[in-house]
C-alpha positions, 0 to 999 in steps of 0.5 A: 743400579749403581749396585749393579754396576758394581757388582758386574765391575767388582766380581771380575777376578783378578785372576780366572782359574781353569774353565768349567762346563756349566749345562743350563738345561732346557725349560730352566727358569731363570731364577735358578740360573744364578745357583746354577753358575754359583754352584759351578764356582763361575761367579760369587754372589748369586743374588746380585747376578739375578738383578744384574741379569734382570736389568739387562734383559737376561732372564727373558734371553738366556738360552740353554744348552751346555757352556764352557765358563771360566771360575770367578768370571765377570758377570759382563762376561758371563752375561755375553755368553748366556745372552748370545747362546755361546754353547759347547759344540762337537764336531761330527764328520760325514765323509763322502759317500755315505747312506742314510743309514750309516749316517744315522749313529753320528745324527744320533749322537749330534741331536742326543737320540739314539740311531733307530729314532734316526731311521725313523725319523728319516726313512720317509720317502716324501720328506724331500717335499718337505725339505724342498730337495729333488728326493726321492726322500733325503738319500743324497742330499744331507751333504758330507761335511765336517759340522759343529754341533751343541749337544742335545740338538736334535735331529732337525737341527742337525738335518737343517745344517746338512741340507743348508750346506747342500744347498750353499753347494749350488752356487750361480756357476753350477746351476749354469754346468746344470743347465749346460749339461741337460740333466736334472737336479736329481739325476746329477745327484743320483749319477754323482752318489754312482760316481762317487761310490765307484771311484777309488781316488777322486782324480777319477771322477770325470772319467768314471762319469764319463762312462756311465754318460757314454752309456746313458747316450747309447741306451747301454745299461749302467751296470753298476755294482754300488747299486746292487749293493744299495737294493741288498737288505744287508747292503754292501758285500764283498763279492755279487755272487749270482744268488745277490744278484738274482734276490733284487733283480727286479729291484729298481735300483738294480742298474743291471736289470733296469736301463738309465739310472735309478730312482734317486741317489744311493748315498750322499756324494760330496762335490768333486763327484757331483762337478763330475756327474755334470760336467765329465771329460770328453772320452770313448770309454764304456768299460772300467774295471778296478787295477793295482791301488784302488785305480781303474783301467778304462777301456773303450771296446768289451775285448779290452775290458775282457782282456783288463778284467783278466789281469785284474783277476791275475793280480787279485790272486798274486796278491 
């Protein structure tokens, strides 16, 4: 043993050089785990790393994945990064908004798989009772957000994180808006993904909301474009054009043609649009219609709205 303190004390170098990526892979056992961090120039003395590893339990704790060591590090040093599991991690956004379609590249490249395995994977519309989330499947509900990922994780993993985070939104306070607002889980999820897919700037997202409850109370249809969008094949396009709009008109997302809200949610909404679907501003507004610099113009009657539309349609052919 006094060997082996020796070694853990005496291989520190005085002066550590640059850091290099050391990839332990899955299934390696750990008597290769020496050669591996010498051939890397991480420590010298492989064989007294082995018997040091072993007598503080390494070979039954170290874990795979990809490291970031410095050459000539201690073997204590080294040892703490093996034993805890210290790997790389890359950051990969999912901005607000987003489907699980568009989401499924940047899944793919988190958990080392390619975007069709994703969709594969994902394109199950009972996973939702898997899960323990509203569904109908998981659109909706892997929450945007910045995450940190290892290489290679998988796409469990990576879901995992996303709906960990979904459900860390629902603290104490927002279960009780939930309750105050009369709504269910998932049609706040659902409402908040039309919210966020029709707003321009987030400052808009209590008033949008407001809309589509006005709406909702008077049995008026939501007429929401975004949701035509998500019933198209090939998704969104510029423009609806009647022949769009007739190939899904019997498509129960088509919010046109089918009263109150769809199935479930059309992308994943992030925060600000979900505090707006259960708790909008007070107004009268039934009609919106996007203006100058990506901002609504709200209006309460339809010759309002008409009259909006017309200098929406002017400034559109100005520019």
């Amino acid at each position: 043993m006094l060997t082996v303190v020796w070694a853990a004390q005496g291989c520190v170098s005085q002066s550590p050089s640059e850091e290099v990526l050391v990839e332990i892979p899955i299934g390696t056992p750990y008597s290769d785990v020496p050669q591996i961090l010498a051939q890397r120039g991480v420590i010298g003395m492989p064989t007294l790393f082995g018997i040091y590893g072993r007598a503080r339990r390494l070979d039954r704790s170290v874990k795979a994945g990809t490291y970031r060591l410095a050459r000539g590090a201690g073997f204590a040093e080294v040892y703490d990064a093996l034993s805890r599991g210290t790997v790389v991690t890359y950051p990969v956004t999912f901005p607000e908004g987003m489907t699980l379609t568009a989401m499924a590249p940047r899944i793919a490249k988190a958990a080392g798989t390619d975007s069709a395995s994703v969709v594969d994977a994902l394109d199950d519309g009972k996973l939702h009772t898997r899960w323990e989330v509203p569904g109908p499947g998981l659109e909706g509900y892997l929450f945007p957000d910045t995450y940190r990922f290892a290489e290679g994780v998988g796409i469990e993993r990576v879901v995992a994180a996303m709906i960990a985070r979904y459900r860390a939104y629902w603290t104490p306070d927002r279960r009780d808006a939930l309750a105050r607002s009369g709504m269910t889980e998932q049609e706040v999820v659902t409402l908040a993904s039309i919210v966020q897919a029709e707003a321009g700037h987030i400052s808009e997202m209590p008033t949008i909301a407001s809309v589509f409850h006005n709406r909702l109370r008077i049995g008026m249809p939501l007429q929401a474009d975004p949701t035509v969008h998500y019933a198209l094949p090939d998704g969104h396009r510029p423009r609806l054009l009647h022949a769009a709009m007739d190939s899904v008109r019997d498509h129960p997302y088509n919010t046109y043609t089918h009263a109150g809200l769809p199935p479930g949610p059309i992308s994943a909404p992030g925060a600000v649009a979900l505090d707006a679907a259960m708790s909008p501003i007070d107004t009268d507004y039934l009609y919106f219609v996007r203006g100058e610099d990506r901002l609504h113009v709200f209006s309460e009657t339809l010759e309002e709205h008409n009259a909006a539309v017309r200098r929406a349609r002017h400034l559109d052919e100005r520019g």
